[in-house]
C-alpha positions in Angstrom: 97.3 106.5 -111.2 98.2 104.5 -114.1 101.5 103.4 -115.2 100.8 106.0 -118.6 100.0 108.9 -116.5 103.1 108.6 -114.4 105.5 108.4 -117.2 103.7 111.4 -119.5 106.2 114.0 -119.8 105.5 117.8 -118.1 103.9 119.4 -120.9 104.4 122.7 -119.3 108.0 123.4 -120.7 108.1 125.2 -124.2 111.1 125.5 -125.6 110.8 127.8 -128.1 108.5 130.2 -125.6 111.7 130.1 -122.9 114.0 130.8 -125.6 112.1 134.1 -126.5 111.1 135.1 -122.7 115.2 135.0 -122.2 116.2 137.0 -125.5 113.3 139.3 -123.7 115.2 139.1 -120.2 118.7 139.5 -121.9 117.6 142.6 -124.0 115.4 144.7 -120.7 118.8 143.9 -118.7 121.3 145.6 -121.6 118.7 148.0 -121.4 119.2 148.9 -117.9 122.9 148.6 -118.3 123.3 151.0 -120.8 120.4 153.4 -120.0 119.3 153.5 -116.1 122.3 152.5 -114.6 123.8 155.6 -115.6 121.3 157.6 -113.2 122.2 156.2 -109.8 125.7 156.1 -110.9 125.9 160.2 -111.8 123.5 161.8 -109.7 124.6 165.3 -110.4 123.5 168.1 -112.9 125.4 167.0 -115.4 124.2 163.6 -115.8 120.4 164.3 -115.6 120.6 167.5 -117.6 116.9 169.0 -117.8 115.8 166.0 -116.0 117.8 167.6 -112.6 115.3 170.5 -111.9 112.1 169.4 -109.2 110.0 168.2 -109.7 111.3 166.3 -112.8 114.1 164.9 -111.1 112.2 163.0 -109.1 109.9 161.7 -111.8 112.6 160.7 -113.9 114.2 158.6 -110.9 110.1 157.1 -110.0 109.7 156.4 -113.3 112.7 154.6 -113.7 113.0 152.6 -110.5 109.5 151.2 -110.7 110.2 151.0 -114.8 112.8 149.1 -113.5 111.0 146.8 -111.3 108.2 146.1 -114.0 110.5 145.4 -116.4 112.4 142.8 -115.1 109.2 140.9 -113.0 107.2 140.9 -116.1 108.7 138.0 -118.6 108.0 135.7 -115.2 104.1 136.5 -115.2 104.2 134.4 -118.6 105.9 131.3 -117.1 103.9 128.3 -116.9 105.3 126.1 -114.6 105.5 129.1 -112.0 102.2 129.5 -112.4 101.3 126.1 -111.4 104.3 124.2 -109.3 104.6 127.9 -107.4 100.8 130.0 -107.8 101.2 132.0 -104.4 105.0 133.1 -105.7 103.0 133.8 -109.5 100.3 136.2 -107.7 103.3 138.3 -105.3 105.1 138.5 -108.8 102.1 140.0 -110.2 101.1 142.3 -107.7 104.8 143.7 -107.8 104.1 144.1 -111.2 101.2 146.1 -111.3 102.6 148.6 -108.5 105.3 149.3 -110.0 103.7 149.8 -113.1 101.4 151.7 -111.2 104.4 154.2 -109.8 106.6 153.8 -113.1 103.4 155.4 -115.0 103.1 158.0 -112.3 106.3 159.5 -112.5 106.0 159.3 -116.7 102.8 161.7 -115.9 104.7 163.9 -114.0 107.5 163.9 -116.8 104.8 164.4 -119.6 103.2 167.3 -117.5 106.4 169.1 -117.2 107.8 169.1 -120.8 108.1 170.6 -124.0 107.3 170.5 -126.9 103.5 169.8 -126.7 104.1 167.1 -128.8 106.0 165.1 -127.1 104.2 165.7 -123.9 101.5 164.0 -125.6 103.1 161.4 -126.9 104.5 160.8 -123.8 101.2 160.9 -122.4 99.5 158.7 -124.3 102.4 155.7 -123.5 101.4 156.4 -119.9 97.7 156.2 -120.8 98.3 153.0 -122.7 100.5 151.1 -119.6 97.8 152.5 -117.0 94.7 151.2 -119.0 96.7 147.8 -120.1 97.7 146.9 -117.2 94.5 148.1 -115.2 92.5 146.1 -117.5 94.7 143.1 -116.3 94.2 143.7 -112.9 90.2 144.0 -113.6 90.3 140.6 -115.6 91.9 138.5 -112.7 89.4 140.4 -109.9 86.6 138.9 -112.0 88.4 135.2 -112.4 88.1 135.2 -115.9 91.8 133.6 -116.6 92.4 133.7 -120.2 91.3 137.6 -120.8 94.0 138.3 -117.7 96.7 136.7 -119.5 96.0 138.6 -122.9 96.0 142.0 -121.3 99.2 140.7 -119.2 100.7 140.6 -122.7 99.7 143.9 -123.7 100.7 145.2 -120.6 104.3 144.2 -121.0 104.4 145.1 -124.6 104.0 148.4 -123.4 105.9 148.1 -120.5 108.8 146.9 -123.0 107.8 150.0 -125.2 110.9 152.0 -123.6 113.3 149.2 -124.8 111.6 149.4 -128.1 111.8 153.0 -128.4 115.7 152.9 -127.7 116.1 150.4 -130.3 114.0 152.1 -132.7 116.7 155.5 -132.1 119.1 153.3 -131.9 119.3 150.6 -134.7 116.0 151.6 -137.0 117.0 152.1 -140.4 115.7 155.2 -140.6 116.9 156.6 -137.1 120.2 158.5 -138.7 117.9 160.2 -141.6 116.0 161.9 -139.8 116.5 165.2 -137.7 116.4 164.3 -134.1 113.1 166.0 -132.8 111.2 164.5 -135.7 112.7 160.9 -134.9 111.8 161.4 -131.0 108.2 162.4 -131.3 107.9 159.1 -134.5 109.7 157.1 -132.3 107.8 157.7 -129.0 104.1 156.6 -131.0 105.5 153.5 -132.5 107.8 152.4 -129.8 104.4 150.8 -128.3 101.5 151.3 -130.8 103.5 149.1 -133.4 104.0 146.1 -131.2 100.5 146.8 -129.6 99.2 146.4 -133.2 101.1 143.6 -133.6 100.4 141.8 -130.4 96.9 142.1 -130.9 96.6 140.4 -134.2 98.4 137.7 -133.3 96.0 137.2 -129.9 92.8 137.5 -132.1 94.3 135.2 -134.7 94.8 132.6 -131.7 91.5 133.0 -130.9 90.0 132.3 -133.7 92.2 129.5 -134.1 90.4 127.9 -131.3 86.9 129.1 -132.0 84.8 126.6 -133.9 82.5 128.0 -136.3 78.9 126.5 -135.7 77.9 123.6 -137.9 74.7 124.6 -140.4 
């Protein structure tokens, strides 16, 4: 090995990148401070409200265990030096992921099925439709080897997984989310809360790609 190759430095480490994936970890853990916490603390009628009659009581506490799980595991699928000084620990992470995804979206079914109005059932349906296919997609990617399409649904997966801390910022701090009566807000909220970023997400992936896509000479 030469003497340049020895003293190159680890190109793996992005700043900017590990300064974003914490702000992510920072924000999905006030999240489940302020919002999931308060399940496990106050399991009683009260707390859960029309969540405490089965079987939505048992959705709500699947969908926010394995929500849980997913969200927290997620940021480190998109850490490069896991992935190669520790691969077997990337691909455990990974699976974990897509499990609990697999259960968090499971129990947001079984919410969707057994709520009113119908239009937030379907809303709610169609952000369970959206982390299923994502994330399936992801899964399908890596069974076929092919790296770099796994990674970009990997994104889109956690963009949606993310989509319930979205939404509560959305009630919480949009600038529109104390003009508006509350059911209208709700069913606006649960659409953009992951189509928005989606939208977003997906632009910047296909403007990366074509970033690195050479046009053929004539």
């Amino acid at each position: 090995m030469s003497s340049t190759a020895a003293v190159s430095p680890d190109r793996s480490f992005h700043p900017i990148k590990a300064a974003a994936l914490a702000v992510v970890v920072l924000v999905a853990l006030g999240f489940v401070i302020k919002y999931v916490l308060h399940y496990y603390f106050n399991y009683n009628a009260g707390a859960f409200a029309d969540f405490w009659p089965q079987p939505r009581r048992s959705g709500i506490l699947l969908h926010i265990s394995a929500g849980t799980v997913a969200l927290l595991l997620g940021p480190w699928q998109f850490s490069r030096r896991l992935r190669q000084r520790h691969l077997q620990w990337h691909r455990v992470i990974g699976r974990s992921y897509l499990i609990a995804v697999l259960l968090a979206a499971t129990g947001a079914f079984l919410l969707a099925f057994t709520t009113r109005p119908w239009a937030w059932q379907f809303g709610l349906f169609g952000l369970a439709l959206a982390w299923v296919s994502t994330s399936g997609m992801a899964y399908y990617a890596i069974k076929r080897r092919q790296i770099q399409l796994h990674r970009e649904w990997m994104v889109r997966s956690y963009v949606v997984t993310f989509a319930f801390v979205t939404f509560r910022l959305f009630d919480d701090m949009g600038p529109t989310s104390h003009l508006m009566p509350e059911m209208d807000r709700a069913l606006t909220f649960i659409w953009a809360c992951w189509a928005l970023p989606l939208l977003v997400t997906e632009v910047v992936l296909q403007l990366r790609r074509m970033r690195h896509t050479h046009a053929p000479l004539r």
